[in-house]
PAZAPA-4460 file (N, C-alpha, C; in steps of 0.05 Angstrom, whole numbers, plus 32768, in hexadecimal, padded with zeros to 4 digits):
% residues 194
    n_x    n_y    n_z   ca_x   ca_y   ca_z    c_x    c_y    c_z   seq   type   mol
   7B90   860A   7AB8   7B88   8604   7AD3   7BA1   8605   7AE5     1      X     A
   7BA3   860F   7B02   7BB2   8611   7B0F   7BBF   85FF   7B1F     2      X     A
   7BD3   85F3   7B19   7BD6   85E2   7B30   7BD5   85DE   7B47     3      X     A
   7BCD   85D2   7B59   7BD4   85D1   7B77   7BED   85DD   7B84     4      X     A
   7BE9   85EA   7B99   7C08   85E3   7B9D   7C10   85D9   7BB5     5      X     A
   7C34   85D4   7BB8   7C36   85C2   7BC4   7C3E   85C6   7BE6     6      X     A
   7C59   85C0   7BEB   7C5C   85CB   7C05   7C73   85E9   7BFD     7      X     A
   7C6A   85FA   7C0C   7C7D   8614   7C08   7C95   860E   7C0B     8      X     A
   7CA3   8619   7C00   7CC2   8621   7BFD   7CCF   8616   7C22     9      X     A
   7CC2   862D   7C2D   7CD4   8635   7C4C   7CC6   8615   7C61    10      X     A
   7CB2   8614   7C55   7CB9   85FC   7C69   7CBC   85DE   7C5E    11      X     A
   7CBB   85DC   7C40   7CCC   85C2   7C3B   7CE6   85B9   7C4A    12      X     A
   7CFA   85D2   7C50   7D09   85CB   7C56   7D0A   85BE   7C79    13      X     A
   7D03   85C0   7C83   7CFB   85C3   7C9E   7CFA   85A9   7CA8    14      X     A
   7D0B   8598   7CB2   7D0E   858A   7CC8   7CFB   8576   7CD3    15      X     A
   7CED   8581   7CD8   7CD0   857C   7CEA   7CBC   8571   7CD6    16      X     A
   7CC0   8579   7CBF   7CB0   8574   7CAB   7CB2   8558   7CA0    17      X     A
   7CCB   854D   7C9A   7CDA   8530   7C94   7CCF   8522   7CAA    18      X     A
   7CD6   8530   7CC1   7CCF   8516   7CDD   7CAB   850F   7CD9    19      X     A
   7C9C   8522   7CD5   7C7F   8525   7CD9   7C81   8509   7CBD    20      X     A
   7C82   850C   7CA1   7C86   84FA   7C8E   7C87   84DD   7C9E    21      X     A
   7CA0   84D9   7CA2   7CAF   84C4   7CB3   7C9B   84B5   7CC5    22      X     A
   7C94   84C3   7CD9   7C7E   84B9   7CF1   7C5F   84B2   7CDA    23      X     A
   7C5B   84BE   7CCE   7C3D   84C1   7CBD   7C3E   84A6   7CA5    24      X     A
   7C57   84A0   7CA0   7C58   8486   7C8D   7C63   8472   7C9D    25      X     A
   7C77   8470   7CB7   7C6E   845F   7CC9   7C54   8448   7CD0    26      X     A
   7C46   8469   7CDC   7C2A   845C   7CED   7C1B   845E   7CD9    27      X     A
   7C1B   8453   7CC1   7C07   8454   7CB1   7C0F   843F   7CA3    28      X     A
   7C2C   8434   7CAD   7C2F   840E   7CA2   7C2E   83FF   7CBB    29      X     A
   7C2C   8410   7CD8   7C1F   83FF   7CF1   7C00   83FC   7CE7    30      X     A
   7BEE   8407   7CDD   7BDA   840B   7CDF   7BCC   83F8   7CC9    31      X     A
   7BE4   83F3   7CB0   7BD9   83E0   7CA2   7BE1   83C7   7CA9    32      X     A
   7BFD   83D1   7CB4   7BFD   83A3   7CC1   7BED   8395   7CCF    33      X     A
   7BDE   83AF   7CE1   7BCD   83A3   7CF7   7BB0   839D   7CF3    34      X     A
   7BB4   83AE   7CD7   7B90   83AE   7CD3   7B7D   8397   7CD4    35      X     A
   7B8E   8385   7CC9   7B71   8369   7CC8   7B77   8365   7CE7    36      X     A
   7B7D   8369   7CF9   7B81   8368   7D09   7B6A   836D   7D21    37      X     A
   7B5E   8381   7D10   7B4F   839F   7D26   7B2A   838B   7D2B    38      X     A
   7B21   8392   7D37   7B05   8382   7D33   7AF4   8386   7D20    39      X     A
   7AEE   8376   7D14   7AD2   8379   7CFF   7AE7   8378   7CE4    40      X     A
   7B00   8373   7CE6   7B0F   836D   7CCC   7B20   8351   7CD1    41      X     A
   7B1A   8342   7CE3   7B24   832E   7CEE   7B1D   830F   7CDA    42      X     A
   7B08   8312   7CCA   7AFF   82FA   7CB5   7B10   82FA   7CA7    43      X     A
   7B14   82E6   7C94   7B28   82E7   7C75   7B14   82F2   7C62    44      X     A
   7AF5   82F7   7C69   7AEC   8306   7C4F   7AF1   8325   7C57    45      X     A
   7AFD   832D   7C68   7B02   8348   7C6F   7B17   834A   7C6A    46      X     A
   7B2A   8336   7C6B   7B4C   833D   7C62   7B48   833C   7C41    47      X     A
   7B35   8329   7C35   7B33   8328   7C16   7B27   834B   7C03    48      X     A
   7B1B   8357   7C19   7B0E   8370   7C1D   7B2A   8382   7C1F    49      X     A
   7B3E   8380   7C2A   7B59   8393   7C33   7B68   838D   7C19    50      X     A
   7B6B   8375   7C14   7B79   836B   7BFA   7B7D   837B   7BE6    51      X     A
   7B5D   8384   7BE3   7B4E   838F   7BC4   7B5A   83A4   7BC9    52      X     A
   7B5B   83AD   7BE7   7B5D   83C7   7BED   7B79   83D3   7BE0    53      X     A
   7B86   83BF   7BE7   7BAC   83BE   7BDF   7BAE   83C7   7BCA    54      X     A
   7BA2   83BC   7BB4   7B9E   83AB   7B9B   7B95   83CD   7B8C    55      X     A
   7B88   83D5   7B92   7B7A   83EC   7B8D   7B8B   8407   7B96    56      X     A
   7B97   8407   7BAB   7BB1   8414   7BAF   7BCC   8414   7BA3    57      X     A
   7BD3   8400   7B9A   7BE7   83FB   7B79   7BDA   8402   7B6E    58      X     A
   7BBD   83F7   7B63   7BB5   8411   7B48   7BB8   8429   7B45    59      X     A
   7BAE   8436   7B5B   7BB3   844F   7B5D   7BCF   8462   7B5F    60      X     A
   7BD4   8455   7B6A   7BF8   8453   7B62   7C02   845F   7B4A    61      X     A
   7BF7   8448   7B3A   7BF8   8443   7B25   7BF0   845F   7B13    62      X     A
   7BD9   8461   7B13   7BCC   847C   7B0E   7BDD   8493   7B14    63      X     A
   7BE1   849A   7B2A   7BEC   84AF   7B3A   7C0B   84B2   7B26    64      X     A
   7C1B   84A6   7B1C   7C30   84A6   7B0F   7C2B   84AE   7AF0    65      X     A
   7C1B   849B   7AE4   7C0D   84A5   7AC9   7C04   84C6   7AC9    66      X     A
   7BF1   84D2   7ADE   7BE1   84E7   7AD0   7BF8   84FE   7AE4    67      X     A
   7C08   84FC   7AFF   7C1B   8510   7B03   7C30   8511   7AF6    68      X     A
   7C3D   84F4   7AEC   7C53   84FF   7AD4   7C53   84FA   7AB9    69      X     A
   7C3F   84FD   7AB2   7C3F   84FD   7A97   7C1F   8516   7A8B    70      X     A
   7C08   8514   7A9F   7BF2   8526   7A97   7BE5   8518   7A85    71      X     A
   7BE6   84FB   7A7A   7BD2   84E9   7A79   7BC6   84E0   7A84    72      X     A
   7BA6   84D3   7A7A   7B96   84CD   7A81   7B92   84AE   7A7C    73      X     A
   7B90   8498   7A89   7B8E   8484   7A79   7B75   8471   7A8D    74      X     A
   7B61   846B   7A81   7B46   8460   7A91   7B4E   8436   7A92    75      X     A
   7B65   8436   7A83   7B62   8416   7A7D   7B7B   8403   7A92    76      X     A
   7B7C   8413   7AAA   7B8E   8405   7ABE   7B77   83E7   7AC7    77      X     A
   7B66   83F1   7ACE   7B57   83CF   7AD4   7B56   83C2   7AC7    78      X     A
   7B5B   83C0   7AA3   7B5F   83AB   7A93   7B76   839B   7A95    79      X     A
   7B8B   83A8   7A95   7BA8   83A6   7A9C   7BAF   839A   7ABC    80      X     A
   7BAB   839D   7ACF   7B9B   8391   7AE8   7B97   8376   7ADC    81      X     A
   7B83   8377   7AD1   7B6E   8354   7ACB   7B7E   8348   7ABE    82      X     A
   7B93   8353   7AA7   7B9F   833A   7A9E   7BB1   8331   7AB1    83      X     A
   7BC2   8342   7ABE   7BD0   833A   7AC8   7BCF   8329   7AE5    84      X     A
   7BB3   8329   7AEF   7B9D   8320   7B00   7BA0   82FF   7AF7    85      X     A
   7B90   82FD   7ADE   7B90   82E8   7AD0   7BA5   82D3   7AC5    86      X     A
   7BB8   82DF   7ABC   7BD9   82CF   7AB8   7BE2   82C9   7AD3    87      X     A
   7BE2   82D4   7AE8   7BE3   82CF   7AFF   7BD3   82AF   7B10    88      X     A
   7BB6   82B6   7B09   7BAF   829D   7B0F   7BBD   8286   7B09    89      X     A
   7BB7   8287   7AE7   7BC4   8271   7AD3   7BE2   8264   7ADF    90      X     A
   7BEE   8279   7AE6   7C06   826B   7AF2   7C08   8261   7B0A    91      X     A
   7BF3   8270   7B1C   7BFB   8269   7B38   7BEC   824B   7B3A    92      X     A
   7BD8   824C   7B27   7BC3   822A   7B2D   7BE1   8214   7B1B    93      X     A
   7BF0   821E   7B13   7C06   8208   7B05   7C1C   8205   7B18    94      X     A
   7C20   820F   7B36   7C28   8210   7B45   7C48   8222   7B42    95      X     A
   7C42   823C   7B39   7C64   8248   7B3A   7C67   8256   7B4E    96      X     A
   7C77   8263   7B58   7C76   8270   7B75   7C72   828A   7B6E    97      X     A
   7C70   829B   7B87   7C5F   82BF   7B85   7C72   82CB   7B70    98      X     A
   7C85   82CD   7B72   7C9E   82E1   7B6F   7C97   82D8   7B4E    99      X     A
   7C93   82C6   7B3D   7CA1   82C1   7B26   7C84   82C7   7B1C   100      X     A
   7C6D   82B9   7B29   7C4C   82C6   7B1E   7C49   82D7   7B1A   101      X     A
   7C57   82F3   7B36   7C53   8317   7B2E   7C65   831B   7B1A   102      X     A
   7C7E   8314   7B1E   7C89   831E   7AFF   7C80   8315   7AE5   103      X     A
   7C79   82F8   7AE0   7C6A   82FF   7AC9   7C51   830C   7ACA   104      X     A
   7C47   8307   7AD4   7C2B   8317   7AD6   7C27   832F   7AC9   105      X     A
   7C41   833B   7AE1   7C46   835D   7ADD   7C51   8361   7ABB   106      X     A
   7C5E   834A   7AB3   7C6B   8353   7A95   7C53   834B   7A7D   107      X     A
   7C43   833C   7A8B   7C27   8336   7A6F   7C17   834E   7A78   108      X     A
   7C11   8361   7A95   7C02   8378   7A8F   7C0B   838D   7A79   109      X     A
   7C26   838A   7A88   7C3D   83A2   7A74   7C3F   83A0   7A54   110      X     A
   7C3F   8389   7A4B   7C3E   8382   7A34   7C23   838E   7A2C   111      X     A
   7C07   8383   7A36   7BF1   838A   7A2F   7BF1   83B1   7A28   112      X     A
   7BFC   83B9   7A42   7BFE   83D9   7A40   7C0B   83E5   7A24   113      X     A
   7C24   83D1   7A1C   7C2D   83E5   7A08   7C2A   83DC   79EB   114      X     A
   7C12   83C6   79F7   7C0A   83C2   79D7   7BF2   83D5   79CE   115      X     A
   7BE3   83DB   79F1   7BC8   83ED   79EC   7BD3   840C   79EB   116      X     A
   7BE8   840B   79F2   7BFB   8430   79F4   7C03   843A   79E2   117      X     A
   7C0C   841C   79CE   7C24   8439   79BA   7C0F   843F   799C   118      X     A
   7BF5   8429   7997   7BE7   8444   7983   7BD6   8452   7994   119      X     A
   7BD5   844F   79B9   7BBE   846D   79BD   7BD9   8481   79C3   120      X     A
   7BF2   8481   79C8   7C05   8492   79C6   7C08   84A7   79B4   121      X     A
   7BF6   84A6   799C   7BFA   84BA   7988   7BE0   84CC   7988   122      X     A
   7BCC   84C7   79A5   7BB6   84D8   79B4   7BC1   84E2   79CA   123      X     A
   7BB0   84EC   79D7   7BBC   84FC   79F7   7BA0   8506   79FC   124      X     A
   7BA4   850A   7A17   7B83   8511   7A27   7B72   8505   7A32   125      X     A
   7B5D   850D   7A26   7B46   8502   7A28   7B3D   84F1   7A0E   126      X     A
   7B52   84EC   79FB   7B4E   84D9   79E5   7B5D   84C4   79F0   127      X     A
   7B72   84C4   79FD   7B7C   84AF   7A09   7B6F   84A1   7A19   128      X     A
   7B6D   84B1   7A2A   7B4F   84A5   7A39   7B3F   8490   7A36   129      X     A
   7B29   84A0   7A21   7B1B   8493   7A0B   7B2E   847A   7A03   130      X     A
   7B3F   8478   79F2   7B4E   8464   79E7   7B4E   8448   79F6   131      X     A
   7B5E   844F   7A13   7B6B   8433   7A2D   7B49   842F   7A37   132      X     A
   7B31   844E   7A35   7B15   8437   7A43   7B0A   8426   7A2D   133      X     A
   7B11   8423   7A12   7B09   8410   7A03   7B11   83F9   7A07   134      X     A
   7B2F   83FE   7A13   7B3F   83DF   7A18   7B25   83D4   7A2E   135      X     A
   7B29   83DF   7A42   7B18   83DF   7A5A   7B04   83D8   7A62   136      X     A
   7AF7   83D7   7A47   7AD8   83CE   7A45   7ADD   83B7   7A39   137      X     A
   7AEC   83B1   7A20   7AF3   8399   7A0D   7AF8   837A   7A28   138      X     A
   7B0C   8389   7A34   7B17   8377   7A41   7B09   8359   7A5A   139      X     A
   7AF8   836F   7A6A   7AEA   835C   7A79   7AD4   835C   7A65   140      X     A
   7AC3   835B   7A59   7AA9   8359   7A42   7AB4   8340   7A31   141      X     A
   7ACD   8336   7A28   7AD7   832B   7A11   7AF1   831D   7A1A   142      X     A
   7B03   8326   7A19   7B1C   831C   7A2C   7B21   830F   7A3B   143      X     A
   7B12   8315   7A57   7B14   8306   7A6F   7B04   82F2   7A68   144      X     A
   7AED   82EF   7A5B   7ADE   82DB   7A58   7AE7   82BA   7A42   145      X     A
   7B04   82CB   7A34   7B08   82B0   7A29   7B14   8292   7A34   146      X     A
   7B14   8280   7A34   7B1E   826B   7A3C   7B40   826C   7A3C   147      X     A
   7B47   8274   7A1E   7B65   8277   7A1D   7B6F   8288   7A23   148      X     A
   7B64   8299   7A2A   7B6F   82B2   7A45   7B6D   82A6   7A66   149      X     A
   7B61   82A1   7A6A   7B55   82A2   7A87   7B5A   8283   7A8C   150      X     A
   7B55   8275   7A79   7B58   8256   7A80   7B42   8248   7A9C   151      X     A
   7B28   825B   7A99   7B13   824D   7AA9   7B15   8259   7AC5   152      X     A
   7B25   826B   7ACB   7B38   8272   7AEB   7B2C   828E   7AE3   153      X     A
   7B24   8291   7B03   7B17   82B3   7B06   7B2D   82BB   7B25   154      X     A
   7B39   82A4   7B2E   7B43   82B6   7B47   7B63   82A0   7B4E   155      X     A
   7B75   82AD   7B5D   7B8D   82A1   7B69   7B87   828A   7B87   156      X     A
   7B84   8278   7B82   7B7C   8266   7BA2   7B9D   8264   7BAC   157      X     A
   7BB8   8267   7BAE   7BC6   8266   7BB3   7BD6   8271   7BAE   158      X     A
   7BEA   8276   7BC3   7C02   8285   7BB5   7C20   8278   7BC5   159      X     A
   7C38   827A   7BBD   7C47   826C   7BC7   7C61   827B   7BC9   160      X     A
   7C60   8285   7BD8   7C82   8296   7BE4   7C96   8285   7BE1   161      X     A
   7CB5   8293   7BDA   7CCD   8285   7BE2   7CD4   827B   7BFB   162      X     A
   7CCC   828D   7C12   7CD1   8280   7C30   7CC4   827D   7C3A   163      X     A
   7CA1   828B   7C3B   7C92   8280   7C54   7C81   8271   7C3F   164      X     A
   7C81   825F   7C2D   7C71   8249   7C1C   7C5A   8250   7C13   165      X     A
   7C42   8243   7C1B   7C26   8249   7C0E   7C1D   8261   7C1C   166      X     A
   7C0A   826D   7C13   7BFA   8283   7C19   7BEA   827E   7C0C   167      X     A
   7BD4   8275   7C16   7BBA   826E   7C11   7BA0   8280   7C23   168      X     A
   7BA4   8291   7C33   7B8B   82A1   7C39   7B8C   82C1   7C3C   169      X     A
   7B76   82C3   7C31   7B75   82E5   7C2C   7B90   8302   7C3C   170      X     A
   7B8A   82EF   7C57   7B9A   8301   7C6E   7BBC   82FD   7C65   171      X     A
   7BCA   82E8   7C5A   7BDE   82E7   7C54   7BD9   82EF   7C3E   172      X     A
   7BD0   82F2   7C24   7BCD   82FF   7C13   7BD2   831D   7C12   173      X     A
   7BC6   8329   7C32   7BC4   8346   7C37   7BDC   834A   7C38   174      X     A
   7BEB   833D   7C4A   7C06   8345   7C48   7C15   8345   7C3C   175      X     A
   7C17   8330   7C26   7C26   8336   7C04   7C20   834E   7BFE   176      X     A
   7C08   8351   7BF8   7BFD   836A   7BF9   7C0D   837C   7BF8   177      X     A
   7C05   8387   7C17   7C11   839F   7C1E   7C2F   83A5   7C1E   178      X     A
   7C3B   8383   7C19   7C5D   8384   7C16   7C60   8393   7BF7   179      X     A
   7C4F   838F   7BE6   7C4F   8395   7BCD   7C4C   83B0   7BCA   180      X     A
   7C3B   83B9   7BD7   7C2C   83D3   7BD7   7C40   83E6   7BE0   181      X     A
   7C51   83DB   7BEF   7C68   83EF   7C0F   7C7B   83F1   7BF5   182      X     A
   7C8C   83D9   7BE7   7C9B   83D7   7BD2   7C8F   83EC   7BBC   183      X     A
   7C76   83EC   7BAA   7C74   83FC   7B92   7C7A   8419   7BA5   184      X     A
   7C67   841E   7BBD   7C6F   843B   7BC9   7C86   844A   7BBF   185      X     A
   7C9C   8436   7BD5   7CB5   843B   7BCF   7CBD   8442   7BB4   186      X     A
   7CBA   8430   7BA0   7CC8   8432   7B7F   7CC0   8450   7B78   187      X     A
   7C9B   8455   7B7D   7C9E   846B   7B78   7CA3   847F   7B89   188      X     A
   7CAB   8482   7B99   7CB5   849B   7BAC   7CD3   849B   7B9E   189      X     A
   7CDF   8484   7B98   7CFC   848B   7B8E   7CFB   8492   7B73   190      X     A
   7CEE   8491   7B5E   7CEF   8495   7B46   7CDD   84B6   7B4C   191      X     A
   7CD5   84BF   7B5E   7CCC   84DA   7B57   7CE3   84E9   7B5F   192      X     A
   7CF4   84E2   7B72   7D0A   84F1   7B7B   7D1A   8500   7B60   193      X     A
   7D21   84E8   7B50   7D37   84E1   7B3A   7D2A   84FB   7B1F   194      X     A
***
């Protein structure tokens, strides 16, 4: 199958092209700071609604790295998500602050990944596939449901920054968020350069 292609030769180089970039990822982080902002997104169940949105934008992220540089397929990112969803709670209801919750968090998803990766690693495809949606299904059906996983907790009621303290409602949530979201962007725009 043919690949797409991308931008031509003669006008990658081109000037005008960088600036158009520039202005287009700009107003398109005016557009998300302002958003709960705009009418009819003004509730915290509409900023809890933007959140997911975030949230779902790192996944894909996520995705977008897996199947452009590597040409795997892997269906079991929302399992991986939930634990790390879940360890998250557990810590934040014991009161530790944001910064030290996402990093573990992020290191019990990671862990989870390469314990479910390295025997589907010796598949590729659409068996891989197959392989991470078994995690996928296991996970919320069995997993999420245990006590010593989850510890009774389905969601984060707080979160607690180094400088601006508690964050307790959806709309400050959004903006971790999107600080998060602006940050993974970045990591990967620089790791595709390299």
């Amino acid at each position: 199958q043919e690949r797409p292609r991308g931008v031509p030769d003669d006008v990658k180089g081109q000037p005008w092209l960088r600036s158009v970039r520039v202005a287009a990822g700009c107003a398109a982080v005016v557009v998300a700071v302002l958003l709960p902002t705009f009418p009819g997104l003004q509730s915290q169940s509409q900023a809890l609604l933007l959140l997911q949105a975030i949230v779902m934008a790192i996944v894909g992220l996520s995705m977008y790295v897996l199947l452009s540089w590597t040409g795997q397929l892997s269906l079991g990112h929302f399992a991986f998500v939930g634990i790390g969803a879940f360890v998250a709670a557990r810590l934040s209801a014991q009161g530790f602050s944001l910064p030290f919750v996402v990093l573990v968090a992020g290191i019990a998803a990671a862990a989870a990944a390469v314990v479910v990766g390295l025997p589907a690693a010796r598949v590729s495809g659409v068996f891989l596939g197959v392989a991470t949606l078994g995690f996928a299904v296991v996970s919320p059906g069995w997993l999420f449901k245990q006590n010593w996983f989850s510890g009774g907790r389905s969601h984060v009621e707080l979160a607690r920054l180094p400088i601006v303290g508690t964050v307790a409602s959806p709309r400050g949530l959004y903006y971790v968020g999107l600080a998060l979201l602006l940050v993974t962007l970045a990591a990967v725009g620089i790791m595709q350069r390299r």
